[in-house]
C-alpha positions in Angstrom: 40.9 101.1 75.2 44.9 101.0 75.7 46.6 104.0 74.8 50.2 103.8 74.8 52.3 107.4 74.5 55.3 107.6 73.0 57.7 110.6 74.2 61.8 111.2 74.5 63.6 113.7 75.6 64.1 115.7 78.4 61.9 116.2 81.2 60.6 119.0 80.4 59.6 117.3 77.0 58.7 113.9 78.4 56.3 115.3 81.8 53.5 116.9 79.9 52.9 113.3 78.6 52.7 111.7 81.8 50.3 114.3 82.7 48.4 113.6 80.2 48.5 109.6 80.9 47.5 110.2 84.3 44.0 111.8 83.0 43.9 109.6 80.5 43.8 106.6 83.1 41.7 108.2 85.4 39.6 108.9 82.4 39.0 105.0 82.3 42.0 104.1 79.9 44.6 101.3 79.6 47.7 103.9 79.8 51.5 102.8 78.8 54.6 105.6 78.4 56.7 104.3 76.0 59.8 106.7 77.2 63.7 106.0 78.0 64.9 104.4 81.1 65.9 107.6 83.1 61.9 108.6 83.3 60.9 104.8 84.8 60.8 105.2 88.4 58.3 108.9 87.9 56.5 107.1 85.4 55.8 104.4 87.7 55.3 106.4 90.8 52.3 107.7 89.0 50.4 104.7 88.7 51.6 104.4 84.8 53.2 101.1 83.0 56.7 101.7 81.5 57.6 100.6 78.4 61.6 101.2 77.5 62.6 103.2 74.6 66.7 103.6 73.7 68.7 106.9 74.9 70.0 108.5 77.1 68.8 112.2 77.5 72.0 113.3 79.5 74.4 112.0 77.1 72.9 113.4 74.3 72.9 116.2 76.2 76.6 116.4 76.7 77.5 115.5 73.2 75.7 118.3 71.6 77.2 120.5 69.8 80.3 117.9 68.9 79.7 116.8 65.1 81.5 114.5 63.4 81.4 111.7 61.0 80.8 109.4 64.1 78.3 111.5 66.2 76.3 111.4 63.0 76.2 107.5 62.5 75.6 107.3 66.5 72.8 109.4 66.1 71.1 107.3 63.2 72.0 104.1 65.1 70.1 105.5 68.0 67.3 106.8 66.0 66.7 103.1 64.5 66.8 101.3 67.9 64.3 103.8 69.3 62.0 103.3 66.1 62.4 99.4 67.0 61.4 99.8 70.2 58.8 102.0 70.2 57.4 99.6 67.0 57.5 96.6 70.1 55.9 99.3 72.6 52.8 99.6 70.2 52.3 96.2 69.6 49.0 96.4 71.7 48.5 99.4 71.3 44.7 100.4 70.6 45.4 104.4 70.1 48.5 106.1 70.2 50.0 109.6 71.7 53.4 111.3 71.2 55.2 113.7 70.9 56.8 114.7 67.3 60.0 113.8 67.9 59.2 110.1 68.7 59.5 109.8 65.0 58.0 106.4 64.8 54.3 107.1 65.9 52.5 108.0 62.8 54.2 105.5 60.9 53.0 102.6 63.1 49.6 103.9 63.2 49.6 103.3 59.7 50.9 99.8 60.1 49.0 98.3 62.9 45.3 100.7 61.3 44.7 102.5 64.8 44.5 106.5 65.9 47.3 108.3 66.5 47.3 111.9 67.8 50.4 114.1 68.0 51.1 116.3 71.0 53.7 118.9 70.8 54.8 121.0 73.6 56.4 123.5 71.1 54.2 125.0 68.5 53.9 121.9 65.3 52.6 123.4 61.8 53.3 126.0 59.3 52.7 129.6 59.9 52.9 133.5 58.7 52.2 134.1 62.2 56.2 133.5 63.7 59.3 131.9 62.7 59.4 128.4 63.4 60.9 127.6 67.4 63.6 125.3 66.1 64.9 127.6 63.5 68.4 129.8 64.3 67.4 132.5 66.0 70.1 134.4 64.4 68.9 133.9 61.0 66.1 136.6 60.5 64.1 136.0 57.1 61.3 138.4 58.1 58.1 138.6 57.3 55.0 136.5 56.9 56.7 134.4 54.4 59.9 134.6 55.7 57.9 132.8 59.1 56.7 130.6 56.6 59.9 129.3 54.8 61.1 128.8 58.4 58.7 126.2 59.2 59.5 124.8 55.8 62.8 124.7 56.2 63.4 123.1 59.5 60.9 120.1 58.1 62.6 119.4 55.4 66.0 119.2 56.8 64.5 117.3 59.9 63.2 114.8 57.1 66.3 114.9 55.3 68.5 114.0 58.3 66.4 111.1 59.4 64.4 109.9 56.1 66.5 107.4 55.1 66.6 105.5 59.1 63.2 106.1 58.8 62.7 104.1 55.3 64.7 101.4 56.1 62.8 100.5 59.5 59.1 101.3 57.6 60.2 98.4 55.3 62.2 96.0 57.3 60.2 95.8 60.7 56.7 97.2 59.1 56.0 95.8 56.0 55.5 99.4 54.3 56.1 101.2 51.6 59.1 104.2 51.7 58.3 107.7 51.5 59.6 110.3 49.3 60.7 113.6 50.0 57.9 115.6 50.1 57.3 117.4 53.5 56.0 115.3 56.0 53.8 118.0 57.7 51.9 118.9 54.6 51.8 114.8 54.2 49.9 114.9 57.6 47.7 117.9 57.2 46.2 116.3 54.0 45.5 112.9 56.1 43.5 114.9 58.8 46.1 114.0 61.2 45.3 115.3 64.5 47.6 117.4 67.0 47.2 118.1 70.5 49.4 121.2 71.3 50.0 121.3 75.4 50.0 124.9 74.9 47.8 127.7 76.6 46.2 130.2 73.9 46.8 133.2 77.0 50.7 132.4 76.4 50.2 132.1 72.3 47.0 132.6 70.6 46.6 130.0 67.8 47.8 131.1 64.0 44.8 132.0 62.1 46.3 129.7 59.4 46.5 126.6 60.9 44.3 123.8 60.2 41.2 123.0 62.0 42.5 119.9 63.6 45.6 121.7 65.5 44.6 122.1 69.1 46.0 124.4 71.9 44.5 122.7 74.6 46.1 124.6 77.7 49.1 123.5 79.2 49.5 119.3 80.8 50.9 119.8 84.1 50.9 117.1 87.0 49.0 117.0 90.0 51.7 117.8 92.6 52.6 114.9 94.8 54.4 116.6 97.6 52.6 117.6 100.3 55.0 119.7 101.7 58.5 120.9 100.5 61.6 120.0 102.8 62.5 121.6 106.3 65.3 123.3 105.2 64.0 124.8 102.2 60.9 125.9 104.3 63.7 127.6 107.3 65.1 129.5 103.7 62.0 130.9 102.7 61.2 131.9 106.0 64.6 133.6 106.7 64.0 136.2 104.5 62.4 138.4 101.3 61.3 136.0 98.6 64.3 134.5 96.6 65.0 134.2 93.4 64.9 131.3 91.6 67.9 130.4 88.9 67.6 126.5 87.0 69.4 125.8 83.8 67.0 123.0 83.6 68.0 119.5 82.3 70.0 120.9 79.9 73.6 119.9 80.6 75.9 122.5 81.0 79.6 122.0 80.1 80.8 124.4 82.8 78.4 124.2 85.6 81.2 125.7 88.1 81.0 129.0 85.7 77.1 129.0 85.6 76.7 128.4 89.3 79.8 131.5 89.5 77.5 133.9 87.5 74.2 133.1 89.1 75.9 133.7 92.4 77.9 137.2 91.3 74.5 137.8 89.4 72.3 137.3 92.9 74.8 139.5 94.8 74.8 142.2 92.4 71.2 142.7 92.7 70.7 142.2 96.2 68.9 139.1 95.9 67.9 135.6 97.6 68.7 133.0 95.6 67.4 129.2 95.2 69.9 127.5 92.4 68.3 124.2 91.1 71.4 122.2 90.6 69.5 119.6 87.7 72.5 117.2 86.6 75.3 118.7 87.8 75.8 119.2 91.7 76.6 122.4 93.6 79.0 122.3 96.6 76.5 124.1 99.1 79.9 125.2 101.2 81.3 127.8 98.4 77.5 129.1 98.6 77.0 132.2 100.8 73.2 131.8 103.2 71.6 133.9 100.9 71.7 131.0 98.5 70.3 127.8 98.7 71.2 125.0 96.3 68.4 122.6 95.3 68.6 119.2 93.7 64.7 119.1 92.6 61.5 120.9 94.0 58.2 120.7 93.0 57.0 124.0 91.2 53.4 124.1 92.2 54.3 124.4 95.6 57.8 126.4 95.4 57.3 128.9 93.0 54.6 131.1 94.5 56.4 131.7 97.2 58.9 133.3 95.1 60.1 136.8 93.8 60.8 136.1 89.9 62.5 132.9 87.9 65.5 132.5 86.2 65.5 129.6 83.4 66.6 128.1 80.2 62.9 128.8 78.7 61.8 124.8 78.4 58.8 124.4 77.6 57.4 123.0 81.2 59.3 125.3 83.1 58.2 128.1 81.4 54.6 127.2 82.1 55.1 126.6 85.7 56.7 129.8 85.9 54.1 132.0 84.4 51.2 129.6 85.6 52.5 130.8 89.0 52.6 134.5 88.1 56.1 135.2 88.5 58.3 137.4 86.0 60.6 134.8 84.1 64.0 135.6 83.1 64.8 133.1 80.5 68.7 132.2 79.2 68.1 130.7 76.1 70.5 127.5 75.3 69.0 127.0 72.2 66.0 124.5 70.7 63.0 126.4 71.4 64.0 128.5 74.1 65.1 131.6 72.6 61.2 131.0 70.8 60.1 131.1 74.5 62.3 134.5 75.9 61.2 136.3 73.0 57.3 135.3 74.0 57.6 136.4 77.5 59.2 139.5 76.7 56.3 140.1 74.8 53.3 139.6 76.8 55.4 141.3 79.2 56.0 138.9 81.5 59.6 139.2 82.1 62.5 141.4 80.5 64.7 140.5 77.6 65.9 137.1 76.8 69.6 136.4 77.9 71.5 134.6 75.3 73.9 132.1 76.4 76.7 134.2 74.6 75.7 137.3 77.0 75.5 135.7 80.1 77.0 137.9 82.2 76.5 138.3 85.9 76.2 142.2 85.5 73.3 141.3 82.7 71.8 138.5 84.9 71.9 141.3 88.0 70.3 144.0 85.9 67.4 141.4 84.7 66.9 140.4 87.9 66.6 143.9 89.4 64.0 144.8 86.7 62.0 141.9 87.0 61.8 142.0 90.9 61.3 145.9 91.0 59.3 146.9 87.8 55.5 147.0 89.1 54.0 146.9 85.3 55.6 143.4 84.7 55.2 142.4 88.2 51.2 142.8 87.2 51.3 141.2 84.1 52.8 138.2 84.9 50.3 137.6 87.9 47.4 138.4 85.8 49.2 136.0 83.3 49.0 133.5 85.9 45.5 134.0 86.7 44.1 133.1 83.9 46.3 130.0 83.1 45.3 128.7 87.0 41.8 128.6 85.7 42.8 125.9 83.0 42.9 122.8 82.8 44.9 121.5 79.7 44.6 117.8 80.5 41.1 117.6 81.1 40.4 119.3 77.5 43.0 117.0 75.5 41.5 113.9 77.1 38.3 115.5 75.6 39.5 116.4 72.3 40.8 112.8 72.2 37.9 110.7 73.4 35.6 113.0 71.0 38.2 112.1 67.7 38.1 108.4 69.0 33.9 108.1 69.4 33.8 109.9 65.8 36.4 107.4 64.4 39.4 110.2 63.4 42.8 111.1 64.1 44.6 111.1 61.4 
């Protein structure tokens, strides 16, 4: 059977899928990632067919936050090329995968009569349980139905924004009908529609109040490929205490000299080692003193055990490598879901506070970082944390899950 899996985004949205394609084809499938251009060579590297979807993750990156009249139609004009292409990606397609926001999959589904299953690294469905990941932070409705609304809320004004791109492209290219306005959640809870959360139930237990078909199936993580990390990392780590690590992820900052200033002051303040992961932006390793060692990529599995605590953004995959790994996270929430994810960790007790990115300070980075290297009770948690996630294996249970809805002929 070919399966072909549809995902955009950043990396730490678009890697859980090709985790999940690589079980999927050594499961004994036909596996395609339909994905955007920056993502080829990985995909490719993993034994995977590429398929080309429109955008740019970066730029988008860099343009958020700047709305205008022509940001909005450049946004709908990119939305309605990726819908085109992921409708060519799926033309032999047998069974779909993606993730929610490659908006296209269920509607193709419905044109071309196959599965498709829905996999969403941030919690997908309505809920008393919490407030919904993508809703302000700063907005606090409270309460069970407050949570609920929230969920509500953020669906209906996703559906708003794109609904009529959507429409146009479900008649034009598919030959279907438009929808209304009714929530398209509640559309896909009555159809059965399946989804396939790369979530571990040790980080968030699921809602008592979701339907039967949601899934938390543990977190899809990749196989590392490095055998080894580089010399001079390796002469770092030996050098010295275990470091700190600091990454703002693939989030593009617009003042990466200010960031990499902080994390620096921040790291001297408390005494620390520090491993900055420069992402997108580049650090200039000679305005770095030796206790700091700047880091264009590195593969988690094999870097962060051998370290004190991590500093990050909160995305969804690093947040999961760090806590698979036992170390007490320190998360700087951007936005998206990733104040969702400080808040979390705080609460299992995994790490301190959430830093905002309003109050990042390098006295409030220093005084996180102190607590999470020196505060034994955390220290504990997290590694018992990571325990139990090391003896899970989200892939192998989605591909489960998914072979088990395809033998018994559902999906959605």
């Amino acid at each position: 059977m070919r399966i072909v899996v549809l995902t955009i985004g950043t990396r730490g949205d678009v890697q859980p899928f090709m985790a999940l394609g690589v079980g999927l084809k050594a499961a004994g499938y036909e596996v395609a990632i339909a994905t955007q251009a920056n993502y080829q060579s990985m995909v490719e590297e993993l034994g995977l067919e590429f398929r080309l979807l429109a955008g740019d993750p970066q730029g988008v990156q860099q343009q958020s936050g700047a709305y205008s009249k022509e940001t909005v139609a450049a946004t709908a004009q990119l939305l309605g090329q990726i819908l085109k292409d992921s409708w060519l990606a799926c033309q032999d397609a047998e069974a779909i995968v993606a993730s929610p926001n490659a908006r296209g999959a269920t509607h193709i589904a419905e044109a071309l009569h196959i599965p498709c299953f829905l996999g969403s690294p941030t919690p997908y469905g309505f809920t008393q349980a919490f407030a919904s990941p993508w809703f302000p932070p700063h907005f606090k409705l409270g309460g069970i139905w407050g949570n609920w609304l929230s969920h509500y809320a953020v669906d209906k004004l996703l559906w708003a924004a794109t609904r009529k791109t959507v429409n146009q492209w479900r008649v034009q290219d598919l030959g279907l009908k438009p929808l209304g306005w009714s929530s398209p959640y509640k559309q896909l809870v009555r159809k059965g529609q399946v989804f396939l959360h790369p979530l571990s139930e040790v980080t968030l237990p699921k809602p008592a109040d979701w339907p039967e078909q949601s899934h938390l199936t543990g977190y899809w993580l990749l196989p590392e490929t490095e055998a080894s990390l580089s010399p001079e990392l390796e002469a770092f780590l030996a050098a010295g205490e275990p470091p700190v690590f600091i990454g703002f992820g693939s989030m593009v900052d617009q003042e990466p000299e200010r960031l990499t200033a902080i994390a620096v002051e921040a790291l001297l303040l408390s005494g620390q080692r520090g491993i900055l992961l420069a992402g997108w932006s580049r650090i200039d390793r000679s305005q770095l003193p030796d206790t700091v060692f700047p880091l264009e990529s590195a593969p988690f599995g094999l870097l962060f055990p051998r370290l004190a605590a991590a500093v990050h953004h909160g995305g969804c995959g690093t947040t999961a490598a760090s806590l698979q790994a036992g170390l007490p996270t320190i998360i700087t929430a951007y936005g998206n879901d990733q104040a969702f994810w400080g808040k979390r960790v705080a609460e299992l007790g995994a790490g301190p506070a959430p830093i905002t990115r309003e109050g990042l300070t390098a006295e409030a980075l220093a005084s996180a970082i102190t607590q999470a290297v020196s505060d034994p009770q955390m220290r504990s948690r997290a590694q018992a944390i990571g325990e139990r996630l090391r003896a899970e294996d989200g892939v192998a249970k989605a591909v489960k899950l998914l072979g088990d809805y395809l033998a018994a002929g559902t999906s959605s």
